[in-house]
N, C-alpha and C positions, 0 to 999 in steps of 0.2 A: 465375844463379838469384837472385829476389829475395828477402827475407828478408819476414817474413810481417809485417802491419799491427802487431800485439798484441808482438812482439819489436823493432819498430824506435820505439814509443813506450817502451819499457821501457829501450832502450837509450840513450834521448835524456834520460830522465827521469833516469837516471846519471850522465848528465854533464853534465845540470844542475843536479844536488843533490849530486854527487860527496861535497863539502867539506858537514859539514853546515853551518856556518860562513856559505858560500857561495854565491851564485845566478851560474850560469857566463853572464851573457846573452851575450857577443861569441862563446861556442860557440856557442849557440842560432843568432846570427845567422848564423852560416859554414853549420850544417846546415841553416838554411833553405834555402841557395843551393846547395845540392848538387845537387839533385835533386828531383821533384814528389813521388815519396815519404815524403821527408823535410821539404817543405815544412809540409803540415799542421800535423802532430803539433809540431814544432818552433815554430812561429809559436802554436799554441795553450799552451805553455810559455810564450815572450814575453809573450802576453798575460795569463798565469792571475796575473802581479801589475803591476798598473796605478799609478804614480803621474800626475797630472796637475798642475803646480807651476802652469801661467799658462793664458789664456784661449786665448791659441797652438796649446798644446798638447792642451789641449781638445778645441778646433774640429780640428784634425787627427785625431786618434784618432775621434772620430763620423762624420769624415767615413771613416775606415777600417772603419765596419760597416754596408757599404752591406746595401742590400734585396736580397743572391743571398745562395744556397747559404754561399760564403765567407766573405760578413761575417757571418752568421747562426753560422756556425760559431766566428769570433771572439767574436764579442758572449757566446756562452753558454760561451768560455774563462775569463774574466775573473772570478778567484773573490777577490779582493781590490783592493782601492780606496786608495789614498792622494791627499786631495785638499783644497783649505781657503778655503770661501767668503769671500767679503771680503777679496781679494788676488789678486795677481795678474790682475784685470779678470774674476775668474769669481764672478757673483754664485748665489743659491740656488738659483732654477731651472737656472742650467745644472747643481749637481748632481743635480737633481732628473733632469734629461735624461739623466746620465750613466747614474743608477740605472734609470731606463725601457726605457735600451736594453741593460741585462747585468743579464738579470732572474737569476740566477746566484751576484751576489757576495755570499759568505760574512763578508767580513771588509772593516771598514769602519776608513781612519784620519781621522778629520776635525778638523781645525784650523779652528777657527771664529775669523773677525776681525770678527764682524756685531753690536755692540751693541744694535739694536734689537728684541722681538720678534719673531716668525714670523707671518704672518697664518694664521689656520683652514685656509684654502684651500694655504699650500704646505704646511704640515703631513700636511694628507691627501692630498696628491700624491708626498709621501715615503714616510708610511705604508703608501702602495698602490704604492709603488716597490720594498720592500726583503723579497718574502716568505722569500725564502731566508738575509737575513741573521741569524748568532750571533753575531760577535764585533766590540766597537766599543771605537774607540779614540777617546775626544772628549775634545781639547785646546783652552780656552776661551782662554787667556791671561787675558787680565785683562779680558773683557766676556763678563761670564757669563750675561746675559741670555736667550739661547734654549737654555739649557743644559738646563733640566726640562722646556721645550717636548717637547725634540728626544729627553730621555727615556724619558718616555711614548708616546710615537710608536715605539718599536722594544719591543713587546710580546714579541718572540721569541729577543730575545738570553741567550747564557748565560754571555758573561765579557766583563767593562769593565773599560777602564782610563779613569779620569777626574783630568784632570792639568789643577790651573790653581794661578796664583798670587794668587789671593784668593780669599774665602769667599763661598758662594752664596745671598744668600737666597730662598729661596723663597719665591714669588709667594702670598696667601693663598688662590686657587685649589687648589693644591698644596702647601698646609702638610700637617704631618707627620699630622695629626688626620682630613685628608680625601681627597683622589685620590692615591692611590698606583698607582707602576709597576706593570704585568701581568707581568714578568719574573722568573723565579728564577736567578739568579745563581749558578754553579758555582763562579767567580773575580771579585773586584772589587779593584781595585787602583786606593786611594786615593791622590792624589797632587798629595792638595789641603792645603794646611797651615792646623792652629791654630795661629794666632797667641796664643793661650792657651789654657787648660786647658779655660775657660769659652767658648770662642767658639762661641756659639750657631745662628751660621750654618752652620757647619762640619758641627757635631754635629747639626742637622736634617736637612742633606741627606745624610748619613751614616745616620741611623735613614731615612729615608726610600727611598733609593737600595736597602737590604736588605729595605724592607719585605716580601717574600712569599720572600725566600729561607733563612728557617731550615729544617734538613734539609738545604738541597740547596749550601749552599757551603760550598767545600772547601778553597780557596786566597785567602788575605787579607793585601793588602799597606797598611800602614799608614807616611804618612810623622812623624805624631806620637801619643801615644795623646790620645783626646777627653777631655772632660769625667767624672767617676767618675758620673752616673747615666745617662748615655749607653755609658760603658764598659761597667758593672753589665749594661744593657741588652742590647749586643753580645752579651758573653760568656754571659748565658741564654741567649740565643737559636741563637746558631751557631757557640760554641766547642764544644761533644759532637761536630760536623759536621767540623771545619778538620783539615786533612794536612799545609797549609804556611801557616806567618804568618812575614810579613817584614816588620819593624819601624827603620823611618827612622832619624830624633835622639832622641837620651838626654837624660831631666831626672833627676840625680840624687836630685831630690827628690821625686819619684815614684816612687822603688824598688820600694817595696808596691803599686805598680800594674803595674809590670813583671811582678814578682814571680805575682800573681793572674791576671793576662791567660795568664802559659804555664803555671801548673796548673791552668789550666781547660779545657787541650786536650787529655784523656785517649788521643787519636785521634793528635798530631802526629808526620810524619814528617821534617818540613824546619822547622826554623829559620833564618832568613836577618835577622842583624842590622849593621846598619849604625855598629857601634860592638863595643869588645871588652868582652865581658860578662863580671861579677867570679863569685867563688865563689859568690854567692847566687845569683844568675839560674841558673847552670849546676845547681846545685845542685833548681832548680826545675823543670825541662826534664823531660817525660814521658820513662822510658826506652824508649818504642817510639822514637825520633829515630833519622833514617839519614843526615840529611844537616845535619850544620851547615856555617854559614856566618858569619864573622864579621870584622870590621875593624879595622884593628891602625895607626894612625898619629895625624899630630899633631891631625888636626883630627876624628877621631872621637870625641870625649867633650869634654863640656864642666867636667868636673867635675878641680879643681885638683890633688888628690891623688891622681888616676888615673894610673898609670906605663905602660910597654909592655911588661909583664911580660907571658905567655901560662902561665908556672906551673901557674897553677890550671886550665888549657883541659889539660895534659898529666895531674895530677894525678885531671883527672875523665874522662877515658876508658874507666876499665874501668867506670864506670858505665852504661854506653850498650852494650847486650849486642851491641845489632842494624845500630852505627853502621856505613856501608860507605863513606864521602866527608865530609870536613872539605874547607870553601873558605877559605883563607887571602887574606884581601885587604889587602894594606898593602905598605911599604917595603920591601923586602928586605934592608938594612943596618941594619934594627930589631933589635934581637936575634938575630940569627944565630944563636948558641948554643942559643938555645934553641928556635928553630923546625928545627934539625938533630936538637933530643933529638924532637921532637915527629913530624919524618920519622921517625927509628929506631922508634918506638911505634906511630905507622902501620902502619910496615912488616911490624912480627911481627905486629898486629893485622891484615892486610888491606886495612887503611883506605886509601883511595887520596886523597891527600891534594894538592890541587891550591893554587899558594902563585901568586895576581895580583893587577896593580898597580892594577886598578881594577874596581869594581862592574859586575857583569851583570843588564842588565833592571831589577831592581826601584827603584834608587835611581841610575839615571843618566836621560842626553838620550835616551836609546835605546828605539824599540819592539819592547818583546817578543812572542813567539810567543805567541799565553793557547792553550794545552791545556792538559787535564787526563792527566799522566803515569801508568803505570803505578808507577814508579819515581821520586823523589829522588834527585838536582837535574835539575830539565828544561833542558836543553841549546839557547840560543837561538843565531839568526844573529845573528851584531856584526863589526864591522869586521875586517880582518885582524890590523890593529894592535893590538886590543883582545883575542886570543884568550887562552884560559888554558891556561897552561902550567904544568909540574909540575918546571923547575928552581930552585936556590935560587942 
């Protein structure tokens, strides 16, 4: 007896996403080979995440969505993209090609290695490529040149992450005063560094990159805070809105701006700091917070009379009526003592208190999932080695 179409996708998608952690592909591949039942469904799993590293592999995947029934059926599997013009012999058109033929994909990773602008004409072959995409991830490295092109051109997305190591200027076409993005933004996750407090680049395309999304974002990951009237700025406009800000490198000399950035998020449900924060910050924290997050070693702070004490993290918990998850990220031979008093405090609290050796998503190499959770902390795919874990 065969099992019915709706039941053997349900069972394949199980054991693809078993591990949430994990994507099973060498399963996928076995159940393709099973049987023609199981071919479909299984094979459109392989393809719902597409990376393409070289011009190779390019050209072989296009040539797998031929004009029948079956490539047709591929082509509109493929709901995510990883792929990075100017490398590997694959120049813009051919993403352009990629995007024409999976009119579908949702979720775009693009590493850009192209210094030079975009001309009009591929720009609006991309824009008329991508109707269904929301979510981008655009890694410039260090030639940021079609960065605010490539921008504007995805009018429909609703969570970026935009990750380079230098600051963007923006073209005077696109300065902060005149064309701004059609996009409102749910999640942006900056992950572009000031080089100072003052870097003016930074902090344009930063006002710019939000310009239409106050109200509507929720989720804001910062790798340093900008400038104070670009901050000022921010925080009228879409701290009322934010449920999780996650906050990079520490300048101790900016306290009073640490400080002002989390009282102005009457809303916040997730803190995620990349350093261990003292009695004042904590002190500052909206008590609707469910989930903090924070790090505990040598190179988290830069400030000389910071110890690895976590005292003040145990002393302010009954503060937090509605806290359900601490993420402890650091050493494990840091203090002992006192992250065992902070398990027992957990424990009669509820709190489910997860203690790993290294950052998830917002401040590492790794791309994260962008949705927007019901619940604090959204739970991403990362390597196996990287999983968190709750011994000490």
């Amino acid at each position: 007896m065969s099992l019915p179409a709706e039941l053997i996708v349900a069972i394949l998608e199980l054991a693809y996403h078993g591990d949430p952690l994990t994507l099973d592909r060498p399963a996928m591949l076995a159940c393709a080979r099973v049987c023609r039942a199981w071919a479909f469904p299984a094979q459109a799993l392989l393809f719902r995440d597409v990376r393409l590293p070289n011009k190779a592999r390019l050209d072989a995947f296009l040539s797998a969505l031929r004009p029948d029934a079956r490539g047709c059926f591929l082509a509109r599997a493929v709901r995510s993209l990883a792929i990075e013009p100017g490398r590997g012999g694959i120049a813009f058109p051919d993403l352009v090609a990629v995007l024409q033929a999976c009119p579908r994909i949702y979720e775009l990773e693009l590493a850009l290695s192209i210094s030079d602008p975009l001309p009009e004409s591929s720009l609006a072959a991309f824009r008329a490529a991508i109707p269904a995409l929301r979510i981008l991830h655009l890694n410039y490295r260090n030639m940021p040149a079609p960065v605010p092109q490539l921008l504007a051109a995805c009018p429909a997305i609703h969570s970026l992450e935009l990750r380079g190591s230098v600051s963007i200027p923006l073209p005077d076409a696109l300065a902060p005063s005149a064309s701004r993005p059609a996009f409102r933004l749910r999640e942006l996750q900056f992950r572009v560094p000031f080089f100072c407090a003052e870097d003016q680049a930074a902090c344009d395309m930063l006002s710019w990159t939000l310009a239409h999304s106050a109200g509507s974002l929720a989720i804001l990951s910062l790798l340093d805070l900008p400038s104070d009237p670009t901050l000022d700025a921010l925080l009228a406009a879409h701290a009322p809105s934010l449920r999780s800000l996650r906050l990079g490198g520490y300048n101790p000399d900016r306290l009073s701006q640490y400080l002002s950035t989390v009282r102005a998020c009457p809303r916040l449900e997730e803190l995620q700091l990349n350093f261990n924060p003292g009695p004042e910050l904590l002190e500052a924290i909206p008590r609707s917070l469910e989930h903090l997050s924070f790090k505990n070693d040598e190179r988290s702070m830069f400030d000389a009379s910071w110890t690895h004490s976590i005292a003040h993290v145990i002393d302010a918990l009954p503060a937090f009526p509605r806290l359900r998850v601490i993420t402890y990220v650091g050493d494990k031979r840091i203090d002992a003592p006192e992250r065992h008093t902070l398990k027992e405090k957990c424990d009669a609290r509820k709190v489910h208190l997860r203690c790993i050796r290294k950052p998830l998503g917002a401040f590492t190499g790794e791309t994260e999932t962008l949705y927007l959770p019901t619940q604090f902390p959204r739970y991403i795919p990362v390597a196996a080695a990287k999983r968190p874990g709750d011994s000490f």
